[in-house]
Every structure is written in C-alpha cells, then in structure tokens.
C-alpha positions in Angstrom: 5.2 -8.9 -12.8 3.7 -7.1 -9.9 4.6 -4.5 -8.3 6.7 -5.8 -5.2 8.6 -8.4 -7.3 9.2 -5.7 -9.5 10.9 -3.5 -7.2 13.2 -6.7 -5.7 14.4 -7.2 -9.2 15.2 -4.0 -9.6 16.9 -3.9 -6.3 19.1 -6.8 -7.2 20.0 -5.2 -10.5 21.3 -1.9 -9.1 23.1 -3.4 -6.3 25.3 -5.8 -9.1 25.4 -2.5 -11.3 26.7 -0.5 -8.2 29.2 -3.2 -7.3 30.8 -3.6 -10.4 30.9 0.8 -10.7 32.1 1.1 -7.4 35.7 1.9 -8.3 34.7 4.3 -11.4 33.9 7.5 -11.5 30.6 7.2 -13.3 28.1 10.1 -12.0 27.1 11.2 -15.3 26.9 8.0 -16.9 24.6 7.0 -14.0 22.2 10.2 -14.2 21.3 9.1 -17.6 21.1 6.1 -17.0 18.5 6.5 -13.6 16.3 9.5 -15.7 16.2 6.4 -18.5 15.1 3.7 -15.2 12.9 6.4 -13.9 10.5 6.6 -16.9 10.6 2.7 -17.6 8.9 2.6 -14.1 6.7 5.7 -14.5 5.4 4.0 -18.3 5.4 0.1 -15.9 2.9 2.1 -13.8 1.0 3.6 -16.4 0.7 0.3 -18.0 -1.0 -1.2 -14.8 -3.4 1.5 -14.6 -5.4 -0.3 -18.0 -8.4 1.5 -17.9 -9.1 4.9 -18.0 -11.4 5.3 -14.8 -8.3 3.7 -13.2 -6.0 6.2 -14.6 -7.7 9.1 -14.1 -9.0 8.3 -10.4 -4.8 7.7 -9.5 -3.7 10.4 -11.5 -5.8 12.2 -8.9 -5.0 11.1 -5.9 -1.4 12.1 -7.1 -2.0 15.4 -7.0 -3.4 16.2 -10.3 -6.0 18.6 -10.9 -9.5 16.8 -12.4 -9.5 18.2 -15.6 -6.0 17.2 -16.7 -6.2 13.7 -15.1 -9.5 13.2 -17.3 -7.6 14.4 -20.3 -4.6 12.5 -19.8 -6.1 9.1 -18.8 -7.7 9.3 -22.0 -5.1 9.4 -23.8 -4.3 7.7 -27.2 -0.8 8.4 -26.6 1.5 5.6 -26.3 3.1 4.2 -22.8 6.0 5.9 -23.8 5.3 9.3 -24.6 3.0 9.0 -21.5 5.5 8.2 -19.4 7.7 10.9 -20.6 5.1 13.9 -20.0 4.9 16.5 -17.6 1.7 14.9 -16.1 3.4 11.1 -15.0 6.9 13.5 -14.1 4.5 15.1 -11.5 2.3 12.4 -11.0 5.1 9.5 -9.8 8.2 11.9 -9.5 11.3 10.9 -8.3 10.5 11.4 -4.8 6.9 9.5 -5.2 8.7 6.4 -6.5 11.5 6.6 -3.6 8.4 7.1 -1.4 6.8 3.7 -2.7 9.9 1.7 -2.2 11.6 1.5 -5.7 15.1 2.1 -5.4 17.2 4.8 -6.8 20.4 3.7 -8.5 22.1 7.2 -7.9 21.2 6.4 -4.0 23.1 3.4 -4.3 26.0 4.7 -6.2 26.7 7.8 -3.4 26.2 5.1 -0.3 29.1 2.4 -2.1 31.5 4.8 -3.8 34.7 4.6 -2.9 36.1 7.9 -3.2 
C-alpha cells in the first residue's frame, strides 16, 4: 500500500471512528489510541525505507545527526521497537506526519465533538 492510499484509508477510518464517538466523552481513550496509530505509521514508514542506505540518508534529511542515523539504519532491531525509539519519535514526530498529510484522529475528535 503506498503512501497516499495509505493515508485516504486512514482518513476514512478516523472520520467513521470520530462519527460514531462524537457524542462520548472519549479524550483519553482517544490519546492512547492516536500515540498507538502514531507508531503503526512511524514502524509503516520504517518498513518502506528497506535498505539501509535508504534509512540512513532519510533519517538525515529528518534532522538526525550522521552518526546516529548510520547507527540506527543499521539496525537489527525489529519494526517495532524501531518505531517506538527516540530516533523515529524525532525523526517522523507528530508534527512531521501532520506535515505529510496523515491525519490526526485527536484533530478530528476536537473539530466534531459536540460538547
């Protein structure tokens, strides 16, 4: 799946989860659920860099000093645990990903709830 079909799906998804919340009073249960969404994506995008010239040359040109990109793109860790370190966290933040058009499920929950 690439990247732009990726992000509609995930569009559609939040909007029918946002609908059927609307009325609830579900914040907290929403934060863990987006922190949860946020790494799936980060460990997607890891997963599409495959090799490790590609990892390390996008880990920095996301801001991430040489050294560490070299160590982290090679890695043995899995997508997971990758996904869930301080490097990808810095790497594709929160406000990268909003930046590259994924959407953010707390975003939709504050523009539809009725209060």
């Amino acid at each position: 799946m690439g990247y732009e079909r990726r992000k509609e799906a995930l569009c559609n998804a939040i909007r029918g989860w946002i609908s059927y919340f609307k009325y609830a009073d579900a914040r907290n249960n929403l934060t863990a659920i987006e922190k949860w969404l946020n790494r799936r994506i980060r460990m997607c995008i890891w997963k599409s860099w495959k090799r490790i010239r590609t990892r390390t040359r996008n880990l920095i040109r996301c801001g991430i000093e040489e050294g560490k990109a070299y160590e982290w793109g090679c890695t043995s860790k899995g997508y997971w645990a990758v996904a869930g370190s301080a490097i990808m966290q810095v790497a594709a933040s929160s406000r990268n990903l909003a930046r590259a058009g994924y959407p953010s499920l707390m975003g939709y929950y504050e523009k539809y709830h009725c209060r």
